[in-house]
C-alpha positions in Angstrom: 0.0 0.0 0.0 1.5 3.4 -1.4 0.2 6.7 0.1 2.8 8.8 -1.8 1.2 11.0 -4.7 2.2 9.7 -8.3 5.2 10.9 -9.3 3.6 12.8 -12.2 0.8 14.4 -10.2 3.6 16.1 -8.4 5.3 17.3 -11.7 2.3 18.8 -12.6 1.5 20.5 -9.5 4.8 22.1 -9.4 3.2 23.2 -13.4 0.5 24.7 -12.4 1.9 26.3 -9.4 4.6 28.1 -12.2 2.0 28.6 -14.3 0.0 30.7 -11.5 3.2 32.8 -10.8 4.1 33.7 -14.5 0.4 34.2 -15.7 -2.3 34.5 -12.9 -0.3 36.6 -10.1 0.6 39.0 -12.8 -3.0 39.5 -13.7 -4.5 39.5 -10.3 -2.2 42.0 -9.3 -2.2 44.5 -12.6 -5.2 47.4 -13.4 -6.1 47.5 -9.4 -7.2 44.1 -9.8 -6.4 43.3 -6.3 -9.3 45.4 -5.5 -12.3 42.4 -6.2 -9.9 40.5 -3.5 -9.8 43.1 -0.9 -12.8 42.1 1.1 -13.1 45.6 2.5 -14.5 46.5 -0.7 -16.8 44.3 -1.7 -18.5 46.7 -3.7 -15.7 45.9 -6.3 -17.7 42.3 -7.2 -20.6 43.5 -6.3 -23.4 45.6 -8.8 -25.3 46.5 -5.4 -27.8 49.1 -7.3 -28.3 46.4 -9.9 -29.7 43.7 -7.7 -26.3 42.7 -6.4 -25.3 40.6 -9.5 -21.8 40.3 -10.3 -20.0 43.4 -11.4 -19.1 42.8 -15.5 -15.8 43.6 -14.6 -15.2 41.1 -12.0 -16.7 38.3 -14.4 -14.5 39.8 -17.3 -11.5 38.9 -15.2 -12.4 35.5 -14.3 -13.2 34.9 -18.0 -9.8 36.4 -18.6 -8.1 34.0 -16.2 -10.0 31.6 -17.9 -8.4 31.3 -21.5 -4.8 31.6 -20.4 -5.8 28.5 -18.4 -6.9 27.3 -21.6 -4.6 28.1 -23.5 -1.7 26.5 -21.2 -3.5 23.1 -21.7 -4.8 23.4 -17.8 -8.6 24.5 -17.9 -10.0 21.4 -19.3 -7.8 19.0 -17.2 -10.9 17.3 -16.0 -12.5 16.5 -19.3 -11.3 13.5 -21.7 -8.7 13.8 -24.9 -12.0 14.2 -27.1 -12.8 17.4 -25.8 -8.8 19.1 -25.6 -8.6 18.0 -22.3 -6.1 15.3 -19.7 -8.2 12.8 -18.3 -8.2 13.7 -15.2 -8.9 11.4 -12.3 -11.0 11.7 -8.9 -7.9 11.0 -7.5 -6.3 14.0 -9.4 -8.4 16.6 -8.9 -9.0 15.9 -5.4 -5.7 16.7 -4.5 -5.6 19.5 -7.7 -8.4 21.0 -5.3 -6.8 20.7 -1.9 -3.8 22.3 -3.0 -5.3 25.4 -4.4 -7.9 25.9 -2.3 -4.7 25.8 0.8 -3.1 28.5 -1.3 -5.6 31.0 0.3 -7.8 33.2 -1.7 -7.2 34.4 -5.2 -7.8 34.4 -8.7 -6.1 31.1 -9.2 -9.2 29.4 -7.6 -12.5 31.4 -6.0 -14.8 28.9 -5.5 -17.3 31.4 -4.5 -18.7 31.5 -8.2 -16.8 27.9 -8.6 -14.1 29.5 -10.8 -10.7 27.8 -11.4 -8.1 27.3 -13.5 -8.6 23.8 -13.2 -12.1 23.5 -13.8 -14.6 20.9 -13.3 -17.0 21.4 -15.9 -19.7 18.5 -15.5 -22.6 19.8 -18.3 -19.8 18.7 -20.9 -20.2 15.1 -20.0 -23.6 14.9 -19.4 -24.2 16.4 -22.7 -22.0 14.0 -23.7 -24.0 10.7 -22.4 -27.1 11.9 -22.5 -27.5 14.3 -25.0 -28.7 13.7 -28.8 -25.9 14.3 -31.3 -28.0 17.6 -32.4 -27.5 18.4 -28.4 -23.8 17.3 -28.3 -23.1 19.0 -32.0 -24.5 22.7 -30.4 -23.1 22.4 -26.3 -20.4 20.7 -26.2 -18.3 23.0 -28.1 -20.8 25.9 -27.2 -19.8 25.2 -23.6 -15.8 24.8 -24.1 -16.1 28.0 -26.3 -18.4 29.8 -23.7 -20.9 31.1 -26.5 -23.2 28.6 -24.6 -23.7 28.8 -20.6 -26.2 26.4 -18.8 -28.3 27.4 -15.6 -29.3 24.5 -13.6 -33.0 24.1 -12.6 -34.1 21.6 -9.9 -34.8 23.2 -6.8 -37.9 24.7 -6.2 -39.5 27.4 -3.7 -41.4 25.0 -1.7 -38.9 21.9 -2.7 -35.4 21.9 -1.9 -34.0 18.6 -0.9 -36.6 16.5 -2.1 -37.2 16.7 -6.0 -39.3 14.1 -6.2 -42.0 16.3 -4.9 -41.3 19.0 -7.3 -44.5 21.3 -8.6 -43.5 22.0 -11.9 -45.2 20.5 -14.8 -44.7 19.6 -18.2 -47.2 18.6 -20.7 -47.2 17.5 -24.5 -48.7 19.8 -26.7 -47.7 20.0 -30.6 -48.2 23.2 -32.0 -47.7 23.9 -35.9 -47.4 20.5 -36.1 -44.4 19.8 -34.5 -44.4 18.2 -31.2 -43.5 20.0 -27.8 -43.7 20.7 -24.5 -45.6 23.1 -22.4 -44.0 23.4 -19.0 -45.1 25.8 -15.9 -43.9 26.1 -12.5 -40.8 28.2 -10.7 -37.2 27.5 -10.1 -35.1 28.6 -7.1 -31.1 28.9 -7.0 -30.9 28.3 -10.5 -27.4 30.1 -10.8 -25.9 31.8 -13.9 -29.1 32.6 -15.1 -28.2 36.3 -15.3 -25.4 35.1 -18.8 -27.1 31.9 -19.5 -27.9 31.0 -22.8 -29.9 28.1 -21.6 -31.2 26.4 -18.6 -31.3 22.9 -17.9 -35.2 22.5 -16.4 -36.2 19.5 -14.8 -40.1 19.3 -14.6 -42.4 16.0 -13.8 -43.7 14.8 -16.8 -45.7 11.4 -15.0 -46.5 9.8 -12.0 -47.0 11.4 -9.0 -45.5 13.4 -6.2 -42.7 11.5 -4.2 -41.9 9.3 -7.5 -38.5 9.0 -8.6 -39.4 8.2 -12.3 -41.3 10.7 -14.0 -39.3 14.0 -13.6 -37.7 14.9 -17.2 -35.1 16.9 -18.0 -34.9 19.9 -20.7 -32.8 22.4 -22.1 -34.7 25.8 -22.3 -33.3 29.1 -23.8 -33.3 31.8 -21.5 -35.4 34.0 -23.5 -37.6 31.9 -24.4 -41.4 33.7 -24.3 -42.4 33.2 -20.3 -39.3 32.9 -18.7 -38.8 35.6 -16.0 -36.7 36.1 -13.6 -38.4 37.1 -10.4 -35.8 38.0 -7.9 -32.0 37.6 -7.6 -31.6 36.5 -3.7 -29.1 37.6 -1.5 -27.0 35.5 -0.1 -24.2 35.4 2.7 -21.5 35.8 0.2 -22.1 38.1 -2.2 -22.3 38.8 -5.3 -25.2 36.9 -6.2 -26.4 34.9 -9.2 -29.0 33.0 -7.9 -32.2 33.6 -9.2 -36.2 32.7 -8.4 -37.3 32.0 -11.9 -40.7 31.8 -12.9 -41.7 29.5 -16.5 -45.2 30.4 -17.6 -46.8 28.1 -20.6 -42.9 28.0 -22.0 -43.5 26.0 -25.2 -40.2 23.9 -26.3 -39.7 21.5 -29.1 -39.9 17.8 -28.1 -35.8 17.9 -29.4 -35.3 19.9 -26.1 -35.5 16.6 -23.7 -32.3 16.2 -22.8 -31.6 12.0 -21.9 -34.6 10.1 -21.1 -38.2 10.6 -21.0 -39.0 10.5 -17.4 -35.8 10.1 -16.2 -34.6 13.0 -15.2 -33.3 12.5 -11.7 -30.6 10.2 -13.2 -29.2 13.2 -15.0 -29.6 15.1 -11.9 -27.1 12.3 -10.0 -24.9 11.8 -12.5 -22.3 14.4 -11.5 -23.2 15.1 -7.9 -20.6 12.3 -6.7 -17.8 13.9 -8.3 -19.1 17.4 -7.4 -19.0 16.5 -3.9 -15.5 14.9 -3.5 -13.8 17.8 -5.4 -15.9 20.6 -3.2 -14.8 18.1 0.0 -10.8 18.4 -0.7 -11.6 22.4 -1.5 -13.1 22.8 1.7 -9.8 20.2 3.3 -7.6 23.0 1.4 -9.5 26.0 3.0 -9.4 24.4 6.1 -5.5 23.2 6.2 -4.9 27.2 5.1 -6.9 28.4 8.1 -5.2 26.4 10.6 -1.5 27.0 9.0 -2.2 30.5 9.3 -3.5 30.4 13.0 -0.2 28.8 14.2 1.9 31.0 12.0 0.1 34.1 13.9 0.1 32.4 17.2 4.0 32.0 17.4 4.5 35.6 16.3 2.2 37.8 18.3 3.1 38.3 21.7 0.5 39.2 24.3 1.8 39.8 27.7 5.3 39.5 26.3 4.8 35.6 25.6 4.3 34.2 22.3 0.4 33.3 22.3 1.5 29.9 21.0 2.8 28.6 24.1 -1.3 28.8 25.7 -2.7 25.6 25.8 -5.5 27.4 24.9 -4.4 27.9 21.9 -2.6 25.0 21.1 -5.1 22.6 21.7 -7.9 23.9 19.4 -5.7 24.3 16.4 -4.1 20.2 17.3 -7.7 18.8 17.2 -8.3 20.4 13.7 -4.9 19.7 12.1 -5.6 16.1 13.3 -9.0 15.9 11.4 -7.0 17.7 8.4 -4.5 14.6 8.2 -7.2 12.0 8.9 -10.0 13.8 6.7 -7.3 13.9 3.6 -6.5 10.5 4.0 -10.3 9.6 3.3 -11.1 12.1 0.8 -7.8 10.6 -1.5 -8.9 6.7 -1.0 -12.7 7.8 -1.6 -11.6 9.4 -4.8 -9.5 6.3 -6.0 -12.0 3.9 -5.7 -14.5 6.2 -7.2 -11.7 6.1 -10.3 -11.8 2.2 -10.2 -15.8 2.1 -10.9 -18.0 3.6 -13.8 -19.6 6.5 -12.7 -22.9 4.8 -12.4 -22.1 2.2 -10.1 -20.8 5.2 -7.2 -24.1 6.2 -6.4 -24.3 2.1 -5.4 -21.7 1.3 -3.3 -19.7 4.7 -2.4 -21.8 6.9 -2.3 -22.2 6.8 1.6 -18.0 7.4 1.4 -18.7 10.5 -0.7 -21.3 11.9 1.3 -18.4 11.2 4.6 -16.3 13.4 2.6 -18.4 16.1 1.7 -19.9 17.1 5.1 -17.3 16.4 7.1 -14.8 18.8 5.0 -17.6 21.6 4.9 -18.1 21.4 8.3 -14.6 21.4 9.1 -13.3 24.4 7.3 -16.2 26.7 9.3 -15.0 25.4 12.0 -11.3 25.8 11.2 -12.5 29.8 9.8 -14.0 30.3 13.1 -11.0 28.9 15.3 -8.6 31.1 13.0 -11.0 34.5 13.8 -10.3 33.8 17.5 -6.7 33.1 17.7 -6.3 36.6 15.3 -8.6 38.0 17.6 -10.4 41.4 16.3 -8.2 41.1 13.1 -9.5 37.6 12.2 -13.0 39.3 12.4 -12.1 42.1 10.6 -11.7 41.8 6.5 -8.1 42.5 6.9 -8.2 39.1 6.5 -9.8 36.4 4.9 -11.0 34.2 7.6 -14.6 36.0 7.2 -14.3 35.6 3.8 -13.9 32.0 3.6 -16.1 31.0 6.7 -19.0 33.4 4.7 -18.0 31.3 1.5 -17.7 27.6 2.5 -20.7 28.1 5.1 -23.1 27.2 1.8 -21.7 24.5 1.3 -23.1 22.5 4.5 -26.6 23.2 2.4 -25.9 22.7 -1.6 -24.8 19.7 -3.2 -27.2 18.0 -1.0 -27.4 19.4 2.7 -25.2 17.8 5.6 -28.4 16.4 7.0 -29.5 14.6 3.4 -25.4 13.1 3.1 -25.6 11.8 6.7 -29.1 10.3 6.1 -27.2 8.4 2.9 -24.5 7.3 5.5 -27.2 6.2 7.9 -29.1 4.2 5.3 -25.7 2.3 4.4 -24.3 1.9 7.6 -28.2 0.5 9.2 -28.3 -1.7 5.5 -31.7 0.4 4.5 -29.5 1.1 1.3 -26.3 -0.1 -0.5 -24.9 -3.1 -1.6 -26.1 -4.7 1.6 -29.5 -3.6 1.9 -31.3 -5.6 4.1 -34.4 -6.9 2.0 -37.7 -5.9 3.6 
């Protein structure tokens, strides 16, 4: 058993970590561009008088950020040979993840809008295995290119975890003789919507409320006639681009359902597994950051004429969360490998309850780390002289999307008590 990282992971960490010094420093720091860092001025990402969306200029320089990644072979990492990109493993990005996010904040990787230069991209290969080759001929590319953004629609108003229960609706109807749908009902969190070109809608098309099968997937423009959005909500961490979006009688073309008729949800779980592992090791890396930063502060100030790092007090804290940041790595890398070792569909059947340890554990530990980090800095830690705010503000969603802590521990409970999993326990 070999826990050292392949030799040519750490080659190419030691690439991107040039890479970030010759291109992504350089940029971050030019035109005042330090400013949409400087959490004192959050005005700088944030369009307050324009319903708090992003500032253009703040997206411009992610996009920016972007295409060098691009361009030095890195952005697309994640995505197969097909599509320009490496391959990249579980395994890989977890620790691509980890090491960024422990970096600290910057333009290299701020997950608050999930940007990196690394990225993870996830509608490319469900378009890819689900989509029609009309769908896969306009997206794919569209996506790589950006001339084609998707918004993701599944959570509802009165329907978060649960989208079996969903209220919106989607009917046949042809009109003109071709054959389409009509769908109503409301989206909530659907993010991106303000530069989408499309969103990815998931309505129930049969059966009834609480049933898996019968929720179908499908790719609406964003200006199509009766889309609207109502609201952009405000969040902890702004800027926002999450929108309430309301679909009245939206009529789409039956070529719109993307994968199967009534089977939505699968499209829906596809990505979520490697979602959660990658946002698990960026919350390790935030986490590990916090607590490096804490003891690094802690030796150097000197209360009382004493460095505040000889204090138990302060010791103690910090050794209990650098123990769960050894111990939480360790799971997060062998959850990964064996999720590389399976095809995708066969996670969600025996590892999902792994993934789930991953992903709640590592959100809840960086706020926790965050929050130990404002107290050993004291008033500074609270203050946006430094990041800790930042990142505890940031990561804090986390313990609710992708699946709230509570849903991922249920799926550990149903694994662990055999209601679920490989060794369900017939009833």
């Amino acid at each position: 058993m070999d826990f050292n990282l392949p030799p040519d992971l750490v080659v190419y960490l030691a690439e991107l970590d040039a890479f970030i010094e010759a291109e992504i420093k350089p940029l971050q720091a030019q035109d005042d561009n330090e400013r949409f860092f400087d959490h004192r001025r959050e005005w700088a990402r944030t369009d307050f008088e324009n319903g708090g969306l992003p500032r253009h200029e703040w997206e411009e320089l992610l996009a920016v950020a972007r295409r060098r990644a691009d361009q030095a072979g890195h952005l697309r990492f994640a995505l197969p040979k097909e599509y320009g990109g490496r391959d990249g493993s579980n395994l890989w990005l977890t620790v691509i993840r980890d090491h960024f996010a422990a970096k600290g904040l910057g333009l290299h990787n701020d997950l608050q809008n999930e940007h990196s230069i690394v990225a993870n991209n996830p509608f490319v290969l469900v378009m890819r295995d689900f989509g029609t080759p009309e769908q896969r001929a306009e997206f794919v590319n569209g996506m790589l290119d950006e001339t084609r953004r998707l918004a993701f629609g599944l959570t509802e108003p009165n329907h978060g975890s649960d989208a079996t229960h969903m209220e919106m609706r989607a009917v046949m109807q042809a009109r003109n003789g071709v054959d389409g749908w009509l769908i109503d009902g409301e989206k909530m969190w659907a993010t991106g919507m303000h530069t989408a070109t499309h969103g990815v809608v998931f309505a129930r098309t049969s059966g009834e409320d609480g049933d898996a099968k019968g929720i179908t997937a499908f790719i609406v423009p964003a200006n199509a006639q009766g889309v609207k959005v109502e609201e952009y909500l405000w969040t902890f961490n702004m800027p926002t681009d999450h929108p309430r979006v309301s679909f009245t009688s939206v009529w789409v073309e039956d070529s719109a359902v993307l994968g199967p008729l009534d089977g939505g949800l699968a499209i829906a779980q596809y990505f979520v597994h490697e979602n959660r592992i990658r946002q698990a090791a960026s919350s390790l890396g935030a986490a590990d950051y916090c607590v490096r930063e804490s003891v690094k502060y802690a030796r150097s100030r000197k209360p009382f004429g004493e460095p505040l790092a000889n204090n138990q007090g302060i010791q103690f804290p910090l050794v209990e969360l650098a123990t769960q940041v050894e111990m939480l790595r360790l799971l997060i890398r062998k959850t990964a490998w064996e999720m590389d070792q399976m095809p995708k569909r066969d996670v969600e059947k025996f590892l999902s309850d792994k993934v789930s340890m991953c992903n709640y554990w590592a959100n809840r530990l960086c706020c926790d780390a965050a929050d130990r980090a404002m107290q050993v800095h004291g008033g500074i830690g609270y203050s946006r002289h430094k990041p800790f705010e930042h990142i505890y503000r940031h990561h804090r969603r986390y313990r609710i999307t992708e699946g709230s802590e509570e849903i991922q521990m249920r799926k550990v409970a149903g694994f662990l008590f055999r209601y679920m999993g490989p060794d369900k326990i017939p009833s």
